[in-house]
C-alpha positions in Angstrom: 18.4 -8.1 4.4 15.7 -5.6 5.9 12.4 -6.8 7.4 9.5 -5.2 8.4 7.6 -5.9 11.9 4.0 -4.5 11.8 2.6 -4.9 15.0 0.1 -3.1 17.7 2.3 -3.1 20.1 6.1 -2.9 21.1 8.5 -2.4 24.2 8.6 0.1 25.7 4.8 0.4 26.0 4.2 -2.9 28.5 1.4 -4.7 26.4 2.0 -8.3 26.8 1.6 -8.5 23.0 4.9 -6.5 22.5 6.7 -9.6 24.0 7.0 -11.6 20.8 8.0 -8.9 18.2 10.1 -7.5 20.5 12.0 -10.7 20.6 11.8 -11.5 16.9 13.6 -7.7 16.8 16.1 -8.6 19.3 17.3 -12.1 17.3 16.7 -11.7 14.0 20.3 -10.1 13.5 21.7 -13.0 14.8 20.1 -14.7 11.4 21.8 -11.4 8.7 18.4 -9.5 9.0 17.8 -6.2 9.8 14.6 -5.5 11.6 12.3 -2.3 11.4 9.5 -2.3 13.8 6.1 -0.8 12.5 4.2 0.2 15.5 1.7 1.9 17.3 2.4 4.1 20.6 -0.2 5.3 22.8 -0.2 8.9 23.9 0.5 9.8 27.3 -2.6 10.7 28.3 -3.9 7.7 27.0 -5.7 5.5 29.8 -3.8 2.4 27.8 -0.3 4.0 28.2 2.0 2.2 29.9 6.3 2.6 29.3 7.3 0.0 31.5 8.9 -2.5 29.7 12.6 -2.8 29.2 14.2 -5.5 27.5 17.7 -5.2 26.2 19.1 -5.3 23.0 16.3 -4.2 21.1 16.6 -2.7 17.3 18.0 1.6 17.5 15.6 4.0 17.8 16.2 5.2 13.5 14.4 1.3 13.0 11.6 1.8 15.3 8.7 3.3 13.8 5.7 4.6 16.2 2.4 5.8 15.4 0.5 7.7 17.5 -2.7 6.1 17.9 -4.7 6.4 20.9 -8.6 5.8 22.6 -9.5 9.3 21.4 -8.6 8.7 18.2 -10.6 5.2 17.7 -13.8 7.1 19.8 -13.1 9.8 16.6 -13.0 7.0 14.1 -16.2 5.2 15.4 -18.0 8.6 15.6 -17.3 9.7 11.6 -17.7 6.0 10.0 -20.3 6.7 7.6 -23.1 3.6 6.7 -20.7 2.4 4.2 -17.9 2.2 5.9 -20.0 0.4 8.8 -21.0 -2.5 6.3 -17.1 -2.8 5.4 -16.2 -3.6 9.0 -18.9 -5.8 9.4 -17.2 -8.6 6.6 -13.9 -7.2 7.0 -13.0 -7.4 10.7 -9.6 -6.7 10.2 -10.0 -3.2 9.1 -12.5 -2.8 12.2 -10.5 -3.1 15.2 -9.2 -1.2 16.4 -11.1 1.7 15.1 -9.5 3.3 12.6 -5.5 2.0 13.4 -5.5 0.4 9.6 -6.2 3.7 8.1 -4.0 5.5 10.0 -0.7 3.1 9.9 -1.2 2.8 5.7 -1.1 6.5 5.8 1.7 6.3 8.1 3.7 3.8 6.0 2.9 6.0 2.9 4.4 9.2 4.4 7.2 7.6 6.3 8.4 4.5 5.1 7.4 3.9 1.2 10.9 4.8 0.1 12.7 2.2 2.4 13.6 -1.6 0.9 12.5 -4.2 2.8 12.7 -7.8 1.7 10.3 -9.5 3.7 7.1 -7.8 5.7 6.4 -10.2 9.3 2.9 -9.3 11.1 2.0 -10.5 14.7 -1.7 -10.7 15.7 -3.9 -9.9 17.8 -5.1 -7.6 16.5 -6.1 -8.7 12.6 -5.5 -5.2 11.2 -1.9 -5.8 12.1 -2.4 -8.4 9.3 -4.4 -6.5 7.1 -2.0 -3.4 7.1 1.4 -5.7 6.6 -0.9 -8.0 3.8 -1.2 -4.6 2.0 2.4 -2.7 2.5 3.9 -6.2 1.1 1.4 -6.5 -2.0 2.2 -3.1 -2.3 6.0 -3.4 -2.3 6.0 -6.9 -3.8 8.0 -8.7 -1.3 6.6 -11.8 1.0 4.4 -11.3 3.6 4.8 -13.7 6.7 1.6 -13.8 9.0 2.1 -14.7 13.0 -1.1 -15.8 14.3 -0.7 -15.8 18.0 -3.5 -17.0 20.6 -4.4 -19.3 18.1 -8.0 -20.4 18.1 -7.5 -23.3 18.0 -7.0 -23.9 21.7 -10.4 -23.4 22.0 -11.9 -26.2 19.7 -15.5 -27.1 20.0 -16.3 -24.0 22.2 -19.6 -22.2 21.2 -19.1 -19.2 18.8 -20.6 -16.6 17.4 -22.0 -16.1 13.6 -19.4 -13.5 12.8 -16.6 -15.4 14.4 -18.0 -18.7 11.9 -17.6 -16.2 9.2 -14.4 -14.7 10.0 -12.8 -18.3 10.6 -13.9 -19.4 7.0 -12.6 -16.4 5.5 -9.3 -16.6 6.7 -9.5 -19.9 6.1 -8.6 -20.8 9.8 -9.0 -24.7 9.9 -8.7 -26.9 13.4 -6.5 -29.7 13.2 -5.8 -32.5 15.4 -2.6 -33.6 16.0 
């Protein structure tokens, strides 16, 4: 079985959000699936860029996937987002930030890896494109889509927030439990 990990970042570049897929990569053969890693990589001259993580026993190079995706590419984005486009980001957050990565990962998937079978597409957040881009590719495909919310907001229950944060929480339908 072949799944598909969309996420913003992965090892080797040393974000700390790279942690978790990476380690979802490394076990998940352990369990008779085959991972594929959908990610972004920062260019070198990127201020962001930083190859400095090394963990072992991560998925072959053929079943990582990289797009390069840097800060002058979201500074472009911002710059050519036309009034329309501005009022999109506004209710849909997840195609926001960062600037631009959502467009350019579905055209990515589309040239790269629309002919693969997968039989299960896993997203890990921050940030919500990540989301948005594996919701898509699996509605697309017609396979399940499994969400990984990380830095849940929960932890910070009954701190102030702002009106778009209300909003966003309702639309994803992001409700605070006690346990």
């Amino acid at each position: 079985m072949r799944a598909l990990l969309v996420c913003e970042s992965f090892p080797p570049q040393s974000d700390v959000g790279g942690v978790r897929p990476a380690m979802f990569s490394k076990y998940l053969p352990e369990f008779g699936w085959t991972p594929v890693v959908f990610t972004r990589l920062r260019p070198k001259n990127d201020p962001l860029y930083q190859p400095m993580m090394l963990i072992l026993g991560l998925p072959a190079a053929p079943n990582i996937h990289e797009v390069e995706y840097g800060d002058n590419e979201e500074k472009q984005a911002v710059a050519s987002r036309s009034l329309v486009t501005r009022i999109e980001h506004l209710f849909l957050a997840e195609k926001a930030h960062p600037p631009g990565y959502y467009d350019r990962m579905m055209a990515a998937f589309r040239d790269r890896l629309f002919s693969e079978g997968y039989d299960v597409v896993f997203s890990t957040s921050p940030p919500l494109s990540a989301h948005r881009v594996a919701r898509d590719i699996a509605r697309h495909l017609g396979v399940p889509w499994v969400a990984d919310f990380r830095d849940i907001l929960e932890q910070e229950a009954g701190m102030p927030r702002p009106a778009r944060e209300h909003f966003l929480r309702w639309r994803f339908g992001i409700r605070t439990r006690q346990l």
